[in-house]
TORVO-283899 format. One record per residue: residue in one letter; y, x negated, z of N, C-alpha, C in turn. Coordinates in pm, whole numbers, plus 50000, padded with zeros to 5 digits. Atoms other than C-alpha are relative to their C-alpha. Layout:
<nodes>
AYXZYXZYXZ ...
</nodes>
This chain:
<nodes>
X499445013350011829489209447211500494998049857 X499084998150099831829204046948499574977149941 X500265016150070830299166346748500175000949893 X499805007350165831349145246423498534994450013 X501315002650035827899138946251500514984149879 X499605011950089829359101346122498704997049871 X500835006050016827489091645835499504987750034 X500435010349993825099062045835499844998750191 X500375002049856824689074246238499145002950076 X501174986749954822019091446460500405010949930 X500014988150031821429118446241499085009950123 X501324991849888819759146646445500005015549962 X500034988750060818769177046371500425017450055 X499464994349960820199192846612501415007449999 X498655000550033823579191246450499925013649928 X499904989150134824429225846271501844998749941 X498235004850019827599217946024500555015349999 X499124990350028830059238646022501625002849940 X498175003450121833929241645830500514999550149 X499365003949854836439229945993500945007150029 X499264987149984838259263846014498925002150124 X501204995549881835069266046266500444993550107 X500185011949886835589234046437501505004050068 X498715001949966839549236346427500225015050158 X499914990649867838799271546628499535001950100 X500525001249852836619263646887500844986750057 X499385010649901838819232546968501145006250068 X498744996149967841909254346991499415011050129 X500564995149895839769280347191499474996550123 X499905006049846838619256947448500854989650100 X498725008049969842229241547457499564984950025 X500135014649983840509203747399501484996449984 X499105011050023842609175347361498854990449941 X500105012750067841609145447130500144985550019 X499595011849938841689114747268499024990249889 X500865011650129840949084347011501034989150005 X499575013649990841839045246992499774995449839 X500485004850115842799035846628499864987549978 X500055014350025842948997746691499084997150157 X500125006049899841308975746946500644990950020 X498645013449946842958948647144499934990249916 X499945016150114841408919046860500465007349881 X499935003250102843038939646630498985008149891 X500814996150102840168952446458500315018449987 X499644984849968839968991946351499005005150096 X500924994249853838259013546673499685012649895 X500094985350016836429041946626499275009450074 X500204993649847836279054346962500665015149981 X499034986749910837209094147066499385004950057 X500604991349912836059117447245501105014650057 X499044984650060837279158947257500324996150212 X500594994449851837839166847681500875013950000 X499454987849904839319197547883500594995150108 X498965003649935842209192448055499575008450135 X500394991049904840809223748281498474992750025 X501545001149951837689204448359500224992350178 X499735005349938837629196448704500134984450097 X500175012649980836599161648747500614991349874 X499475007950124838819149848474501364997850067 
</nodes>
């Protein structure tokens, strides 16, 4: 699973960091897509995303 460790969020220790020559190649390797909302409807900034797989079948 490919997660942003936001500061000031659930830290966990489960997280191992890694560069983002790491991250950038497992996203390209499991052909994600990026899906993120930089505003919400009042306006304010969002900071919603989430990675998926276009090949996933219930998507």
């Amino acid at each position: 699973m490919l997660t942003f460790n936001m500061p000031g969020y659930r830290e966990s220790s489960r997280v191992r960091e890694i560069t983002w020559d790491e991250w950038f190649r497992t996203f390209d390797l499991r052909k994600l897509n990026l899906i993120y909302q930089e505003q919400m409807r009042d306006g304010r900034q969002s900071n919603f995303f989430r990675t998926e797989s276009p090949d996933r079948e219930d998507a």
